[in-house]
C-alpha positions as CSV (number, residue, x, y, z in Angstrom):
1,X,-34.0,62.0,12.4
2,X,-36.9,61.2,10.2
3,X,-37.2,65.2,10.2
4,X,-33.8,65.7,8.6
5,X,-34.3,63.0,6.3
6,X,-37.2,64.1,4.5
7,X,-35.8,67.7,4.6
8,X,-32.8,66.2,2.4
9,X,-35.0,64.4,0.2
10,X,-37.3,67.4,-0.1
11,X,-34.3,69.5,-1.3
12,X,-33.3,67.0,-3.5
13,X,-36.2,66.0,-5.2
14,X,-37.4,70.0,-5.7
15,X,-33.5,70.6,-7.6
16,X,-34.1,67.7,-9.9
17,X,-37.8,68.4,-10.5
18,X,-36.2,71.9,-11.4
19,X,-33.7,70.9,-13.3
20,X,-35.8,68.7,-15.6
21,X,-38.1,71.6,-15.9
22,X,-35.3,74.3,-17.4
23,X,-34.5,72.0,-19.2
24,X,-37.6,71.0,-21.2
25,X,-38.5,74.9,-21.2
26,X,-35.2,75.4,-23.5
27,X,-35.8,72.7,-25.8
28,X,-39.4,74.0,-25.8
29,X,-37.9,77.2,-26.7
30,X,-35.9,75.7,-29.7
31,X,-38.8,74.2,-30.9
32,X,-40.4,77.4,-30.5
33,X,-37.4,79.4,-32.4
34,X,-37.4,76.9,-35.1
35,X,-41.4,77.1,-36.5
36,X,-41.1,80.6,-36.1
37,X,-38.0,80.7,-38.8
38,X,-39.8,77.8,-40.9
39,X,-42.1,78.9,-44.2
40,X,-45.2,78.0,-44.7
41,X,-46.0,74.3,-45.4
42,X,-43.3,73.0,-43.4
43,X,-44.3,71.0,-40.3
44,X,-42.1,70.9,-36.5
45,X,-42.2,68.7,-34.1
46,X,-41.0,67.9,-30.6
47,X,-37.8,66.0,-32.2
48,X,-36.5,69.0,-34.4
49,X,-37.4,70.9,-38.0
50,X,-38.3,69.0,-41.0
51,X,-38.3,70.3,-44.4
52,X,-36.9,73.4,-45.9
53,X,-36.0,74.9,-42.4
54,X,-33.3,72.7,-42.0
55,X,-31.2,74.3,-45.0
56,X,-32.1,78.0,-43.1
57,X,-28.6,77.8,-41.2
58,X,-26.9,77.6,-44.5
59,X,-28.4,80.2,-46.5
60,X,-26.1,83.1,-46.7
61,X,-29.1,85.7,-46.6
62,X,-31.0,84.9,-43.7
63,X,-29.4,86.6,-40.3
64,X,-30.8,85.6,-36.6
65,X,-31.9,89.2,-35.5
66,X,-30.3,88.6,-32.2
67,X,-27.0,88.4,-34.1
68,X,-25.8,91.5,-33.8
69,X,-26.8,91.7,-30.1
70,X,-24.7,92.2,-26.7
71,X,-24.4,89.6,-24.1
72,X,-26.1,92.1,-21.6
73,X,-28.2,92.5,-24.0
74,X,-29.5,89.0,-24.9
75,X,-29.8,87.8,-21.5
76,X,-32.4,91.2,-21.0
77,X,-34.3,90.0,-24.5
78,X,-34.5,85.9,-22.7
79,X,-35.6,87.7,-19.6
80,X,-38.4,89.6,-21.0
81,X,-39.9,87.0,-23.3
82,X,-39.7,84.1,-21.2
83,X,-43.3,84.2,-19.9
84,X,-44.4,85.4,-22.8
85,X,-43.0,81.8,-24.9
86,X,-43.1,79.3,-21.6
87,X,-45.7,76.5,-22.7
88,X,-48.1,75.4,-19.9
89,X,-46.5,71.9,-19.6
90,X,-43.2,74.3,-18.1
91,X,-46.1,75.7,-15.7
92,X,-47.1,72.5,-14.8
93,X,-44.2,71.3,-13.9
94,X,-42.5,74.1,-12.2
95,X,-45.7,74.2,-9.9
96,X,-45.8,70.6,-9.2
97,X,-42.1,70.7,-8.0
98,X,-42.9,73.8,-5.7
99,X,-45.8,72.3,-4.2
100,X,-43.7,68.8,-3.5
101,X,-40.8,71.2,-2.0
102,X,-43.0,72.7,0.4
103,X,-45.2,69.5,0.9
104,X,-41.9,67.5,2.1
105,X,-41.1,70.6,4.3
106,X,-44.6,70.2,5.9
107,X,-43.6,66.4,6.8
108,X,-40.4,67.2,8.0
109,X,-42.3,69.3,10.7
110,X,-44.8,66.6,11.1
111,X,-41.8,64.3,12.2
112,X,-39.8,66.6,14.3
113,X,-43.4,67.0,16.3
114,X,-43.4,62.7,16.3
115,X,-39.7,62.7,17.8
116,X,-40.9,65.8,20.3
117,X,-43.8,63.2,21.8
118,X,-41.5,60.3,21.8
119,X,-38.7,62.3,24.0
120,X,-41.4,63.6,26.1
121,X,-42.7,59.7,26.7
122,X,-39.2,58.4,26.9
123,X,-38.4,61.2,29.6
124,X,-41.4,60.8,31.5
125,X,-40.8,57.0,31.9
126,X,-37.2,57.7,33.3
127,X,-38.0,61.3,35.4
128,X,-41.4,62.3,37.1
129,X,-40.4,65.7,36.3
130,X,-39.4,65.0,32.8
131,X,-42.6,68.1,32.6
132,X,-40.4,70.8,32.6
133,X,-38.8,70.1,29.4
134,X,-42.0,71.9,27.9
135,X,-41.5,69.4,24.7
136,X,-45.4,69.6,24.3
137,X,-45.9,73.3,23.6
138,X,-42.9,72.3,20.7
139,X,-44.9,69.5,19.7
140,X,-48.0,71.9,18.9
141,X,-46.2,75.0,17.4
142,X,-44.4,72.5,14.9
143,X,-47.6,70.8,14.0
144,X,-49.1,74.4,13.0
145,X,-46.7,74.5,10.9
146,X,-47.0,71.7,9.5
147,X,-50.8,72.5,8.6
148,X,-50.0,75.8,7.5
149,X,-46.9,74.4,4.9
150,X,-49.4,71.8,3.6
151,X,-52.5,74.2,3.1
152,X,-49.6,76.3,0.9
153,X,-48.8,73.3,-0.8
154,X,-52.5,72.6,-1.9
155,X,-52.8,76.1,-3.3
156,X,-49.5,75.7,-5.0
157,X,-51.0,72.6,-6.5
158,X,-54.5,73.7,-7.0
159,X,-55.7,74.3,-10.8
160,X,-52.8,73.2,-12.5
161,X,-52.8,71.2,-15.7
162,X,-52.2,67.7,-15.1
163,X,-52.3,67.5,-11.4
164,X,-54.9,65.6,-10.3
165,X,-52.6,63.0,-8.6
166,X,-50.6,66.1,-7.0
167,X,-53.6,67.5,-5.8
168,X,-55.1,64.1,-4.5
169,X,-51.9,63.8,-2.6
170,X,-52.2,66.9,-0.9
171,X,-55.4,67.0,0.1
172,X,-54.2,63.4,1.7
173,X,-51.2,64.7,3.7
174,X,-53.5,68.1,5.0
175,X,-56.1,65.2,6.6
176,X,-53.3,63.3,7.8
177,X,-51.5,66.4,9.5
178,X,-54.6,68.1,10.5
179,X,-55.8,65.7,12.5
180,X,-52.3,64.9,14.3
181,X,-53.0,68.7,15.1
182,X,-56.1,68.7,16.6
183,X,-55.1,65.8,18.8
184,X,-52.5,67.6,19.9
185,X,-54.1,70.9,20.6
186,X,-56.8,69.5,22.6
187,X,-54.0,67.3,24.7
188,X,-52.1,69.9,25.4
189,X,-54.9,72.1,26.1
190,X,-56.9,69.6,28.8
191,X,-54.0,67.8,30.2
192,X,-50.1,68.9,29.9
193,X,-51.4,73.0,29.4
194,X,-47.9,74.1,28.4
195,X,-47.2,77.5,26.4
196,X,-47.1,76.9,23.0
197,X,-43.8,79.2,21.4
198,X,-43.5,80.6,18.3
199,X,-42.2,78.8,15.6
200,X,-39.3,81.0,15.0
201,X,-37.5,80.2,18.4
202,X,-37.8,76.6,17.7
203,X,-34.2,75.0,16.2
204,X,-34.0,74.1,12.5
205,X,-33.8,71.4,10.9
206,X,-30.8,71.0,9.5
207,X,-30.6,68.3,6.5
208,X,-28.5,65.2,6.4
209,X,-27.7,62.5,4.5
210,X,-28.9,59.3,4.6
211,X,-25.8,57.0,4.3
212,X,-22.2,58.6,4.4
213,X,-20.1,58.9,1.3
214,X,-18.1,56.5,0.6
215,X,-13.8,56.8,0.8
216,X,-12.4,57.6,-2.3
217,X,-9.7,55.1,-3.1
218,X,-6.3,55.2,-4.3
219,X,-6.2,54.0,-7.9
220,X,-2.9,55.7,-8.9
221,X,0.0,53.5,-7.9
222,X,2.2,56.5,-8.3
223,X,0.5,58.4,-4.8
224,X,0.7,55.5,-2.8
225,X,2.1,55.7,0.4
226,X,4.3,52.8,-0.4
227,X,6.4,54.9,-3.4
228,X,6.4,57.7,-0.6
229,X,9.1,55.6,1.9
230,X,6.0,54.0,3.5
231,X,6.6,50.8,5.9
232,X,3.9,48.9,6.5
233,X,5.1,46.4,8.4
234,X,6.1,49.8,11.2
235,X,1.9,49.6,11.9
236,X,2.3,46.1,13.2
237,X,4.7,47.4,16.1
238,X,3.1,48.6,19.5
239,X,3.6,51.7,20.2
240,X,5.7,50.8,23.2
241,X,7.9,48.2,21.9
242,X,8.5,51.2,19.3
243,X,9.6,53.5,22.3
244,X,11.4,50.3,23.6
245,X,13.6,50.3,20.6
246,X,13.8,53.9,19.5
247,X,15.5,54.5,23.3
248,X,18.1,51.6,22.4
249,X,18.9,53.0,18.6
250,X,19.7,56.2,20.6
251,X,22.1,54.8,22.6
252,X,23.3,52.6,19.7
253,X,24.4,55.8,17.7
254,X,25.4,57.3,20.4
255,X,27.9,54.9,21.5
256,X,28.4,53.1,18.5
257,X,31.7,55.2,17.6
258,X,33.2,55.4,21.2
259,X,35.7,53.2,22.4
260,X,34.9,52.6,25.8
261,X,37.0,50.8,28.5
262,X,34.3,48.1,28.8
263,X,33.5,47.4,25.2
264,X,30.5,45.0,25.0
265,X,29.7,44.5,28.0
266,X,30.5,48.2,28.7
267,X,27.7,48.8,26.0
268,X,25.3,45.9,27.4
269,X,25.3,47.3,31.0
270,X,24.2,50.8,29.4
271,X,21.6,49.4,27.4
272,X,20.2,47.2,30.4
273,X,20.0,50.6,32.7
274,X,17.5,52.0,29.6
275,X,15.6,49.5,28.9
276,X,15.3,49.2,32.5
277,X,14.2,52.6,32.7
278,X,11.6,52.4,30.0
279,X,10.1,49.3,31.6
280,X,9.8,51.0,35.3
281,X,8.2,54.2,32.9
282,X,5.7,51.7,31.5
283,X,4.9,50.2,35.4
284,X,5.4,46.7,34.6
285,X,7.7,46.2,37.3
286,X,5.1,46.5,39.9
287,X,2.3,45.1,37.8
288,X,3.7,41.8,37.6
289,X,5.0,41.8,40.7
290,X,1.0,42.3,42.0
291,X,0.0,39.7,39.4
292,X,2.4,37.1,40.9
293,X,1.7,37.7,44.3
294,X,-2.4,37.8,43.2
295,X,-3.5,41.6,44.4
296,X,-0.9,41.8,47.0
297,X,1.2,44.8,47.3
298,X,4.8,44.7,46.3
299,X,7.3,44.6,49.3
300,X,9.5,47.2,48.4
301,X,6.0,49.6,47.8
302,X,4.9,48.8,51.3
303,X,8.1,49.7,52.9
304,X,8.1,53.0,51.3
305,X,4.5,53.5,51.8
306,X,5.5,52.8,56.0
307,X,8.1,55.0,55.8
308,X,5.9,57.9,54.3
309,X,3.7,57.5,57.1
310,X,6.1,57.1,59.5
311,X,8.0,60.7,58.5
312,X,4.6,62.6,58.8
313,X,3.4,61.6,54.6
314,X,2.8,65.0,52.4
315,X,2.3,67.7,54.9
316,X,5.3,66.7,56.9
317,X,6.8,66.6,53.3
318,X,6.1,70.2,52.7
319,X,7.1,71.8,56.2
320,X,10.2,69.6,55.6
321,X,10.8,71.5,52.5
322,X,9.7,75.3,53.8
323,X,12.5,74.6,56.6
324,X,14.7,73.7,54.3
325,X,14.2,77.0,52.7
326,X,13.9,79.0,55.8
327,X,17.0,77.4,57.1
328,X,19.1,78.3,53.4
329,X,17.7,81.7,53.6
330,X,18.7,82.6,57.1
331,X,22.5,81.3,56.6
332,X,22.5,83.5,53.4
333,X,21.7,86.3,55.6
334,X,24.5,85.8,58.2
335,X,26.8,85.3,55.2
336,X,25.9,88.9,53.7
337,X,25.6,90.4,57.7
338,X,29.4,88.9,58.2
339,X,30.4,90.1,54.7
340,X,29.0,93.5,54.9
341,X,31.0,93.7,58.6
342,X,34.6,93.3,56.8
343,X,33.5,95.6,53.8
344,X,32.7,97.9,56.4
345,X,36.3,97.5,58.3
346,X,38.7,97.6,55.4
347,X,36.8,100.4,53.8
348,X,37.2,102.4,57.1
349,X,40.9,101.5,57.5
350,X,42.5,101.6,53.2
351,X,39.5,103.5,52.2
352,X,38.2,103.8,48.3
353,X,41.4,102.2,47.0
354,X,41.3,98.9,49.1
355,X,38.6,97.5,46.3
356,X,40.2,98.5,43.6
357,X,41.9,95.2,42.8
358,X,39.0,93.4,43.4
359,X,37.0,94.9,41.5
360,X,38.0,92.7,38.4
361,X,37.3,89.0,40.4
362,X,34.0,90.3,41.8
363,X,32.7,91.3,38.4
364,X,33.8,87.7,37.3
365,X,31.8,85.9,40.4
366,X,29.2,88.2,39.9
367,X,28.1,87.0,36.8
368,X,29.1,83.3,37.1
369,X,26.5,83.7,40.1
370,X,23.7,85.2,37.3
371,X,24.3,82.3,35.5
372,X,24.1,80.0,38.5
373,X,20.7,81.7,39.6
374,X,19.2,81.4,36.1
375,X,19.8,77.4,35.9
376,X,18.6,77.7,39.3
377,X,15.4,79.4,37.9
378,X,14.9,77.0,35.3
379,X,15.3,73.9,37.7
380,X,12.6,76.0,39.8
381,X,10.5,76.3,37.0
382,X,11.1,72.5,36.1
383,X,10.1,71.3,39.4
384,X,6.8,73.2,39.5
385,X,5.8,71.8,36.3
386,X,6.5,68.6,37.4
387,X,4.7,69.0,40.9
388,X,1.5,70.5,39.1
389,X,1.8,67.5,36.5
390,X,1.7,65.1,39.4
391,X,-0.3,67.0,42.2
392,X,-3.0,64.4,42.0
393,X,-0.2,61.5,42.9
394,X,0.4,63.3,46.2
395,X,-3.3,62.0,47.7
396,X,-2.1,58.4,47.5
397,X,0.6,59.5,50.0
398,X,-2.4,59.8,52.9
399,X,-3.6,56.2,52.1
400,X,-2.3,53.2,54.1
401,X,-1.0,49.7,53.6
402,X,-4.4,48.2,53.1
403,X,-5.7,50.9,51.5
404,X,-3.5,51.1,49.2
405,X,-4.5,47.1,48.5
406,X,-8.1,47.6,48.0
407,X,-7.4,49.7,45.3
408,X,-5.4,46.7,43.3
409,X,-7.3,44.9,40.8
410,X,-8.7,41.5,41.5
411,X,-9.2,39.1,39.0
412,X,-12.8,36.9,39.3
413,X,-13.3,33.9,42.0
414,X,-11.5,31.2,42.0
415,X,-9.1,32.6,39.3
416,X,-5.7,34.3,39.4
417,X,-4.6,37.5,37.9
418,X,-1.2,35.8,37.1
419,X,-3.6,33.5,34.5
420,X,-5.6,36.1,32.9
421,X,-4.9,36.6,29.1
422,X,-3.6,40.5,29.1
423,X,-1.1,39.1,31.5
424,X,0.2,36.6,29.4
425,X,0.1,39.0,26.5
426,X,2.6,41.3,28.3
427,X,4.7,38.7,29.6
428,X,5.4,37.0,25.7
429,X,5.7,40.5,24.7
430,X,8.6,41.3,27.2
431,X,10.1,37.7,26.1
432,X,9.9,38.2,22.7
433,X,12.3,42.4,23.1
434,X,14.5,39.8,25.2
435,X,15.1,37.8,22.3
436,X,15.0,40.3,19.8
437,X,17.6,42.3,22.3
438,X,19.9,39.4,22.0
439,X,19.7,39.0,18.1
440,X,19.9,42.8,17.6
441,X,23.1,42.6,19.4
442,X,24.5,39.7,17.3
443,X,23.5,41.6,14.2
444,X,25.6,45.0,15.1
445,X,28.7,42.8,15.7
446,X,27.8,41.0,12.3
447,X,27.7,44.4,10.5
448,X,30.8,45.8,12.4
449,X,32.7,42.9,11.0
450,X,31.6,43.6,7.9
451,X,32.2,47.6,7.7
452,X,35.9,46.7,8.9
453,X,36.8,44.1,6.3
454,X,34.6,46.4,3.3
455,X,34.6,49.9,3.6
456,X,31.4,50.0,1.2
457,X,31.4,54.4,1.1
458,X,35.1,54.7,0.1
459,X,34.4,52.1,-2.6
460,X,31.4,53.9,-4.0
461,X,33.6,57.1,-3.9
């Protein structure tokens, strides 16, 4: 992580160094262009042209000989005089921001070798064989370089104007890192003796920043998600309550506009069979049941789980189900055997023309009985799915009574699982869709009443 870190900054501080560096080289360069247009007697400085020069721009005679050039052009002119007018502050500066580039790259290596040590000791203390991760050799080859990116640096740095700090610096960081790499070398060469790689098969790098950027926020009221039909207050539903009541809206529009024989109650048995059904699809049935009777199996599961066991459980299952189909197949057979036999009888006795007036019905079955065997296909099909989906179900089916049992959650000693807190949770949350069932129910009536005594559309119309 350090590594990465002082990649970053090294990438970060070489672009600004840079930038401040063009950027005083074309000012420079104005300065430059200026006292080279000024007459005699008239003095420039680093703030702009004083004097006569000033009025140059607005003389009507005088024409910038690069005027009447191209773009192309120009841009070739800049090119070829650029070293020829750069000042040796621009020099100095460019140089220093080099050699602090490839400085930082030389402690980025210098780290990534630290964190290869401290995985190596980290590993070791865990695993005796943590060895084999060779993380030595890696430790060495990055150190190298490390020394070789910091002796670069120093020439880089070396005999420049003004860089006597730069240079000090340097000359620092090559002691520092040199030495890390001779204690490294002569480790690895009297006690871990692991191949040192090339540098080039080690991984990269890679640069990161140091904190995330932050969101960007929503200052424009007009691309809220509140103008957009938004509801906030939909996030504060759970997400099965939600399924709870998008099932009973379905059956509310569904039924809404029928008069059934029943009426309410009619309605009401309906939407107690769904919301019965989505409760059994949730399993809370059977996990209050074990909560009540404190990790005890519900009766009705340990009748069915004795009567799996006592019918042969999953493999009696399956040969129940191939004789099924054995059985279906073989009775399809004597039908076409017995069939074929009176085709054969009446053909021999009436001939061609006894199958004439058939021909019409049997063309009729025959593809009412393609459409049969293609829902039958699809059911097929269905069923597989379903069987895949729930393979994993079937190896509960060879587990007993007891244990089944162990498998139910106990709460801690001395406590009940009927007390703990989720429990309570899902019971107030079952009591509260009972009493939000009951005033839903008073509401439709109320708005029923209401769209019979107002008809509120063919008003508007």
């Amino acid at each position: 992580m350090k590594g990465a870190v002082v990649a970053k900054l090294a990438a970060q501080a070489y672009t600004f160094c840079k930038e401040a560096a063009l950027r005083c080289y074309a000012s420079q360069r104005c300065v430059t262009r200026a006292s080279a247009r000024a007459p005699a007697g008239t003095r420039c400085n680093q703030q702009g042209v004083e004097g006569p020069a000033k009025k140059k721009k607005a003389n009507p005679y005088f024409q910038d000989p690069k005027a009447n050039m191209t773009r192309d052009e120009r841009e070739r002119y800049q090119a070829e005089t650029a070293d020829k007018v750069a000042p040796p502050l621009l020099l100095s500066l460019i140089a220093q921001a080099e050699a602090q580039a490839t400085l930082f790259e030389s402690w980025a290596q210098f780290h990534a070798a630290s964190e290869h040590e401290d995985a190596y000791e980290l590993t070791l203390a865990l695993t005796p064989d943590s060895g084999r991760l060779r993380l030595r050799g890696s430790q060495v080859a990055r150190l190298r370089r490390a020394s070789e990116l910091v002796g670069e640096a120093a020439a880089k740095a070396a005999g420049v104007p003004g860089g006597e700090a730069c240079a000090l610096a340097m000359n620092t960081a090559a002691n520092s890192i040199r030495e890390a790499e001779a204690v490294a070398e002569k480790h690895n060469a009297t006690v871990y003796i692991e191949r040192v790689p090339p540098f080039s098969s080690l991984p990269t790098i890679e640069p990161k920043a140091i904190a995330p950027p932050p969101p960007e926020e929503d200052d424009d009221g007009r691309d809220s998600a509140l103008d957009s039909g938004f509801d906030p207050f939909a996030s504060l539903v759970l997400e099965d309550a939600s399924v709870y009541y998008a099932s009973r809206d379905d059956v509310l529009r569904q039924r809404s506009g029928e008069g059934e024989p029943g009426g309410a109650s009619g309605l009401a048995a309906i939407l107690r069979r769904c919301v019965r059904a989505e409760l059994f699809a949730m399993g809370l049935p059977h996990a209050l049941a074990a909560c009540d009777d404190d990790a005890k199996l519900p009766a009705a599961l340990s009748e069915a789980v004795a009567r799996v066991h006592g019918s042969g459980g999953a493999a009696a299952l399956g040969e129940m189900l191939a004789n099924d189909l054995d059985s279906l197949a073989m009775s399809i057979d004597a039908l076409l055997e017995v069939e074929e036999g009176a085709d054969a009888q009446l053909h021999q006795q009436h001939g061609e023309r006894w199958a004439c007036a058939l021909t019409a019905d049997a063309r009729r079955e025959l593809a009412q009985t393609r459409e049969e065997i293609a829902q039958a296909e699809a059911a097929n099909e269905a069923l597989s799915t379903h069987h895949a989906d729930h393979e994993d179900c079937l190896s509960l089916l060879d587990l007993d009574a007891g244990a089944l049992a162990g498998r139910v959650p106990q709460a801690e000693e001395g406590s009940r699982l009927a007390d703990l807190e989720c429990v309570g949770d899902i019971r107030t949350l079952l009591a509260s869709l009972s009493s939000c069932s009951e005033t839903r129910t008073a509401a439709i009536a109320e708005a029923r009443a209401l769209a019979e005594r107002d008809d509120i559309t063919a008003r508007e119309i």
